[in-house]
C-alpha angles and dihedrals in degrees: 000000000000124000102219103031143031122223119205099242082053088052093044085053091050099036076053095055090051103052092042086050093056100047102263097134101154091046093041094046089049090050090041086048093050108040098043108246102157096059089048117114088232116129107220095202087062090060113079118214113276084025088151097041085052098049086046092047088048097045098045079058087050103049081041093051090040090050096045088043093050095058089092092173096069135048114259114221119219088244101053115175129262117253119222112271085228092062095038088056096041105030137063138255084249093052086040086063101045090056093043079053101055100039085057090049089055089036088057101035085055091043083058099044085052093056093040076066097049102055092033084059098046091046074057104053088036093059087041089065097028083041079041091044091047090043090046090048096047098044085052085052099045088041091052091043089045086041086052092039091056097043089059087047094048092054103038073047092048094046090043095053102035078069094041090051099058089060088051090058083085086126089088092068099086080064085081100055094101130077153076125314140254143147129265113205118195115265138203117258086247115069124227111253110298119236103224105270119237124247125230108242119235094241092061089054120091104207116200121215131186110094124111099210142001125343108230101177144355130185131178118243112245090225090068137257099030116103119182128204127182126206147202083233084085089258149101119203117194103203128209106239107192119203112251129091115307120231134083093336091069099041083057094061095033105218121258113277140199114188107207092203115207100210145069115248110329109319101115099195114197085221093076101058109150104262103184138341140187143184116234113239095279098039101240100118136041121212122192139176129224131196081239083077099235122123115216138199128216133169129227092276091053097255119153104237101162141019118201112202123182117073107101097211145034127312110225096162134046133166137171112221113236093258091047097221093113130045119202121204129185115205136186080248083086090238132111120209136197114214122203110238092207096052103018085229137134106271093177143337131218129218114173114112125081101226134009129334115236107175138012128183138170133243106191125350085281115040140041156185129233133185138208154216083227078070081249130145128192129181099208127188125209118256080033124126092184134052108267082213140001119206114203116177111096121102096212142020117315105231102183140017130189133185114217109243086267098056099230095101131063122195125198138175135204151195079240085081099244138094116221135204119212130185124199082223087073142016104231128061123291092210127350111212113216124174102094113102094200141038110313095226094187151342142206132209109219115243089256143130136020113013106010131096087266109054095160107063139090119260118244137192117212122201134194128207144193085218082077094253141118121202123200109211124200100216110193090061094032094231132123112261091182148013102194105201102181100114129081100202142016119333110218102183142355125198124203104224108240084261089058087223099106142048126208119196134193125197144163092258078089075244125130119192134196109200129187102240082207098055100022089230137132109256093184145347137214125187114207130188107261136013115307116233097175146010127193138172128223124243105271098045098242104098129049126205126190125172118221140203092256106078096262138094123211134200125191134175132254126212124156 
């Protein structure tokens, strides 16, 4: 057989061998018959079995190599792909190679398409992490500049509340409801000519060290010679008075101590100052209040005894009622809660304001009243999901609220400059006090009328302003008995002394005044050595403590 062409007698032989091969015999011996083979020259031992299906098979490659080779305009891949073996046998090399075309064009076009995906995907996955990357960076730059925002905020906060929380420690003054008598008559806005008042020597102050940072608050313990502070050094410290004079006696033998310390080991986390405290009603436990928002309960030997956790802010406010068997606190979570004394649980908690509370105080031994930065106040009863009653009137927060000793009136103050009186029996003021002319930071109900030790006297309303004032208010006819103008600076708390006769005022002038609440004049002075957040007087009247921004607490005595 030739190696580059077929002749047809070569063809009929193989077509013969196929047919012969497959078990066609009739149709192979007629077409042997007809077409001679027979009488051809082929050597049949020279042909191998399938001889005909191999050369179509081999041509059908070729025709397929010759049209894919032929397309000289496009690139021909190694794997080309396999024409139809119907095309291959009707149509031409030229139409071969149209169709080769054609399949390359749409080959490559997917190819591209295909990369086009692929980098479109990568550009993708590249911008999500880049995208991830961007987004990570500037979360971690909006989380340090919130974490510094907040930071600034904590602190201008800090600093904020820690003024606002001395006013909210109103709950000592029932520690003045105690004392002698004596008659209050009323008295013109102007006061008579002033003797010059005498100041407390240094040598008759006992001065209390031990704390390692401010002294918030400080409050006299109603069984007698125990007085409490509590710092922003994350601790509270309840010191043994004894009774004797104050002065450098007293500094020479330093008075028993307990530290009721707030943290845990050693770790003293600003986090945990000493907010508020107060005594219950016999003097035998101490609770206080932390920024950590814990209240926690101690007894007279500084002894941890509870810990209430559930408030999610800071306390700023906490009372004892008169019968002891419940504890309120007022937090920044903008809740009140009443704790149950017997079980040290939550009896209730109350969530009506819309920002934080600033100041609670209790009316009788089951109802109350709180008081908002969302210049809110709301008298609310025990077993009551509602408010008994909701005062709207002031024009800014409402940094302090005090019930009079019967219980009937309720007295506020606000940033707005006034002081305000309410009664349950209206929903309006009774009397809106204007004369401030800045923030009124806290204010104080002398220990008179029905059912104190002074049933006789007047009742008068005390404010204090940051405009360095106090103003005594005569409340029955709603007028200004006094503007006491001693201080230079804020003024960040006033007592009544149990009598009810006297004032005493701290500022941050480093100044504490005693004033006579009959004639509106200083009585006597004493200059300590930092700014003053809170005054109190013991039980008996006759010693005066005030914690100061120097670390230290003094107590003096006061004798007329």
């Amino acid at each position: 057989m030739s190696k580059s062409t077929v002749t047809s007698t070569e063809l009929n032989y193989l077509v013969f061998r196929y047919l012969q091969g497959s078990g066609f015999t009739h149709s192979s011996f007629a077409l042997g018959y007809e077409a001679g083979i027979s009488k051809s020259d082929i050597d049949g031992n020279t042909v191998p079995p399938g001889a005909l299906v191999t050369i179509v098979q081999k041509g059908l490659q070729y025709i397929e190599l010759e049209a894919n080779l032929d397309t000289s305009e496009l690139d021909v891949d190694d794997d080309f792909s396999l024409l139809q073996p119907l095309d291959l046998i009707t149509k031409d090399v030229k139409e071969l190679q149209q169709i080769i075309r054609e399949k390359k064009k749409k080959k490559l076009l997917k190819e591209r398409n295909k990369d086009k995906e692929k980098d479109k995907e990568y550009v993708q996955e590249h911008e999500r992490q880049l995208g991830g990357e961007r987004e990570r960076e500037r979360q971690d730059r909006d989380k340090d500049q919130e974490r510094n925002k907040e930071k600034i905020e904590r602190d201008k906060k800090q600093e904020r509340e820690k003024e606002k929380q001395r006013a909210e420690r109103k709950d000592k003054a029932r520690l003045d409801e105690n004392g002698g008598c004596g008659g209050l008559e009323p008295m013109d806005i102007t006061p008579s000519s002033q003797s010059v008042p005498c100041e407390i020597s240094s040598s008759d102050v006992t001065i209390l060290e031990g704390h390692s940072s401010e002294v918030f608050a400080c409050a006299w313990s109603p069984a007698g010679s125990l007085l409490a502070s509590g710092s922003g050094d994350s601790t509270a410290r309840i010191w043994t008075i004894s009774d004797g004079p104050c002065g450098s006696n007293m500094q020479i033998s330093p008075p028993n101590v307990h530290v009721l310390k707030h943290f845990e080991d050693r770790t003293n986390e600003k986090s945990k100052d000493v907010t508020t405290l107060d005594w219950n009603e016999e003097g035998t436990l101490l609770a206080t209040g932390s920024y950590d928002g814990q209240a926690r309960i101690w007894n007279r030997e500084g002894e941890l005894k509870n810990t209430l956790i559930k408030h999610k802010g800071p306390i700023f406010s906490l009372k004892w009622n008169k019968k002891g068997d419940f504890l309120l606190s007022g937090s920044v979570d903008k809740t009140a809660i009443v704790w149950d004394t017997k079980t040290w649980e939550c009896k209730q908690q109350f969530e009506f304001h819309s920002a934080p509370t600033l100041d609670v105080d209790w009316r009788n031994n089951n109802s109350f009243a709180t008081c908002s930065t969302d210049n809110m106040i709301y008298v609310c009863k025990i077993g009551e999901n509602r408010p008994v009653k909701g005062f709207s009137g002031h024009q800014g927060e409402v940094n302090a609220i005090k019930w009079d000793p019967t219980g009937s009136l309720l007295a506020s103050c606000s940033d707005d400059r006034t002081a305000k009186i309410w009664s349950l029996k209206q929903d309006k003021y009774l009397y809106d006090f204007k004369g401030h002319n800045k923030e009124i930071y806290t204010i104080r109900w002398s220990p008179a009328g029905a059912g104190t030790n002074n049933p006789n006297q007047q009742l008068v309303l005390a404010s204090a302003s940051f405009d360095s004032t106090i103003k005594l208010w005569e409340v029955e006819l709603g007028r200004l008995l006094y503007s006491l103008n001693g201080h230079r600076q804020a003024v960040y708390s006033v007592a009544f002394s149990p009598n009810g006769e006297y004032l005493a005022s701290g500022s941050l002038d480093q100044c504490l005044h005693i004033w006579s609440v009959r004639e509106g004049r200083i009585l006597k002075t004493y200059r300590g050595g930092g700014g003053i957040f809170e005054v109190c007087w013991s039980r008996e009247g006759d010693k005066i403590a005030a914690c100061y921004s120097n670390n230290t607490v003094c107590v003096m005595d006061f004798r007329m």
